[in-house]
N, C-alpha and C positions, 0 to 999 in steps of 0.2 A: 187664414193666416195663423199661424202656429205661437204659442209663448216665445219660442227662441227666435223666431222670426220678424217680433216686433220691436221697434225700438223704441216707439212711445206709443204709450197707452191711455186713454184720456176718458174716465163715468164721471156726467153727470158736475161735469166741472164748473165751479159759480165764482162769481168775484164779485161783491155787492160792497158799495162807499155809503154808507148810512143807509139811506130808503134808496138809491140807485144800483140798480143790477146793472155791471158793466158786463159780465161774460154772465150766462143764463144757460146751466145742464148743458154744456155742449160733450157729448162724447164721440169718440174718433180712436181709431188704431192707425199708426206709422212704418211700416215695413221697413227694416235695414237696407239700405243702399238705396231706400225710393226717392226720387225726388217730388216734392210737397209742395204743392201750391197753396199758401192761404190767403184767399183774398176776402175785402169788404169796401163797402162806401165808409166814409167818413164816418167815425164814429159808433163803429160796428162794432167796437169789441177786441179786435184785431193784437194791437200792442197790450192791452190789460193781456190775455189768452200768451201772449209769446213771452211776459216775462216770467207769468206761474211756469210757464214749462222751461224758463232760464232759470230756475231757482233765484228769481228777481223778489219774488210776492206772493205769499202763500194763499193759498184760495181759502173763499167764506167757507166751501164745503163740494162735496164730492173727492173722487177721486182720481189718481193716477200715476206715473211710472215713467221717469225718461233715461234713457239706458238703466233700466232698473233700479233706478233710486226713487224714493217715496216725493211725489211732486208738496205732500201737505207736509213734510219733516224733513226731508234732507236736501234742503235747497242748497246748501254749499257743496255736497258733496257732485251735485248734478252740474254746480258751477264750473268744478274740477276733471268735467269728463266730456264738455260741449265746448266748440268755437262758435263765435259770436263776430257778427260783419255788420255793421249801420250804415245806411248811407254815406256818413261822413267820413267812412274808410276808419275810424279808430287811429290814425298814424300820428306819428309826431313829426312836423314837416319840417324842423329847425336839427334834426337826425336826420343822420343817413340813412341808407337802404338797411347796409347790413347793421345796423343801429337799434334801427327797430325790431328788426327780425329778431337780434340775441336778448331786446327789450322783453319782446313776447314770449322767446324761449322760456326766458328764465321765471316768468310769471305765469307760467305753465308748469312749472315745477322743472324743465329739462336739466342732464347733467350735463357738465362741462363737454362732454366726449359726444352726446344726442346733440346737443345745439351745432356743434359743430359737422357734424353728417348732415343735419339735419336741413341747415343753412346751404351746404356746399348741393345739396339736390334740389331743393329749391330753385337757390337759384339758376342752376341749368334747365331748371326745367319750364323757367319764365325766360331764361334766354339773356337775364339780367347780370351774367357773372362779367360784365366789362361795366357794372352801376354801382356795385358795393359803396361805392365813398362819395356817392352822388347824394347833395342832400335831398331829401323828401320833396318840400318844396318847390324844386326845380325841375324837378321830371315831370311829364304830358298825365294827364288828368286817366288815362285808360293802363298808363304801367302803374299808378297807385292806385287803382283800383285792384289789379292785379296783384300789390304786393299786399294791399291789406287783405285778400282772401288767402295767399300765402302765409301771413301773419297768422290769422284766425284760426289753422287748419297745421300748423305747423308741429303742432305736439298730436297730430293723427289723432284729432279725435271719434267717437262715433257718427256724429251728430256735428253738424255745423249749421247755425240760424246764420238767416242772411234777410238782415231787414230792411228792405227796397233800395237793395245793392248796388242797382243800375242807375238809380236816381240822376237826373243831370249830364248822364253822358250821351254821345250819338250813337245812331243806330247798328254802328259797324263794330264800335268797344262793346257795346251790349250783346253783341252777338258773338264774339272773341271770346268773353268773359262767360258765356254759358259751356263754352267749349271746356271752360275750366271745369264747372259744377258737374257735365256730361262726365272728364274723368276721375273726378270726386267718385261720383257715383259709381260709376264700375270699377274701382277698387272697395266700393264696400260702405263707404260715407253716407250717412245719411244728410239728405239735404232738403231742408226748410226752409221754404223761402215767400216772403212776402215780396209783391210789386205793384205798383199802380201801371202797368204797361201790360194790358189785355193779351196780347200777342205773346208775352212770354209765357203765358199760363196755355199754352199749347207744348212749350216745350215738357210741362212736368208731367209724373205718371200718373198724378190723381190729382186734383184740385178741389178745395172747400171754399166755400162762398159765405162768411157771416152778413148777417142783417141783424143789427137791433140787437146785439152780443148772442145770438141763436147760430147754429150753423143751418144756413135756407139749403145746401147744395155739396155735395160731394162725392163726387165720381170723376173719373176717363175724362177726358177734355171729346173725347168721342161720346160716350156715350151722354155726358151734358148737351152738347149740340145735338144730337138724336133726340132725348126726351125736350129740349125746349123748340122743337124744329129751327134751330139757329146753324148758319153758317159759319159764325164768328162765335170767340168765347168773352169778345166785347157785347155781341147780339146775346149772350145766355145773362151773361152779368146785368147786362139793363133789365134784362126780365125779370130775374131774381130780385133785385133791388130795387123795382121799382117804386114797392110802398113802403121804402124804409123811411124810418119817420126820426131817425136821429142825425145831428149833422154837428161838425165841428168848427 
């Protein structure tokens, strides 16, 4: 994988809270347009690891690079160039659809003439242009999930974190909703995603496995199941995890 071909880049990266190492040297490369599996047990590291590279929390030491910003100095400016997705959708449910959406525009920096292109693709392209003046609140739990990765992703960033996005919903919105991240990625997004839902870490092109803030595992979802003889990448994860000795 090449310089220009990476989107993030990760030596040796550490996060320690007085005598606690939450993250421990983990280093990793990101490919642009890949989608990223980062999974752990409970207590692995996981969320400390995903806000250094939001420009959330600067690391104790090591280094690194997300869309080429210094992960130990320019955590704002990295603020300003990635979209971010929580479980909780980020929305405000007492706003409307298009409410939010010109919410996030504009806290993305967008100009008047971008939010408004920007909005009007959107939402044709969620199917949402008869929802505009529907409040948040009131729509089915799988079109706000849908309009908060619209939200997240609306000022086209490189990089969009999506942390355990699927959370709470059924199995048919979960699988709709990957459709989104599939055309994320082949326009060029890079996509980062945490999940506790085994089964989706089949969808991504590489998956990392932390234990104990180390990363235990990172490769193919094929070739994980090949080196753990597992059929499942539930079967690889209990393997890996087995003697993780941290829990939440």
């Amino acid at each position: 994988m090449t310089n220009s071909n990476i989107a993030i880049s990760v030596r040796d990266l550490t996060k320690c809270f007085g005598t606690f190492t939450a993250v421990d040297h983990i280093s990793f490369d990101v490919g642009k347009g890949e989608i990223f599996g980062f999974l752990g047990a409970n207590g692995a590291g996981k969320t400390t690891a995903m806000r250094m590279l939001c420009g959330l929390s600067y690391p104790t030491s090591g280094s690194g690079t997300v869309t080429g910003f210094n992960v130990c100095t320019e955590g704002e400016q990295i603020k300003r160039h990635i979209g971010y997705m929580s479980q909780r959708f980020s929305l405000y449910g007492d706003l409307t659809v298009a409410q939010n959406l010109r919410l996030f525009s504009t806290i993305y920096g967008l100009t008047d003439g971008e939010i408004k292109s920007r909005m009007d693709i959107v939402m044709k392209r969620l199917d949402m242009e008869g929802m505009a003046d529907a409040r948040v609140k009131s729509i089915p739990v799988g079109w706000r999930q849908k309009l908060a990765f619209a939200a997240s992703t609306i000022h086209t960033p490189e990089i969009v974190f999506l942390d355990e996005p699927t959370g709470g919903v059924d199995p048919v919105t979960r699988r709709k909703f990957w459709e989104l991240i599939y055309q994320a990625s082949s326009e060029g997004m890079t996509v980062f995603v945490t999940t506790h839902y085994l089964d989706e870490a089949e969808y991504c092109n590489r998956v990392s496995i932390m234990v104990d803030g180390r990363i235990a595992a990172l490769n193919t979802p094929a070739a994980l199941k090949a080196r753990y003889h597992a059929e499942t990448m539930d079967e690889v994860f209990r393997t890996v995890a087995k003697n993780a000795q941290r829990s939440e």
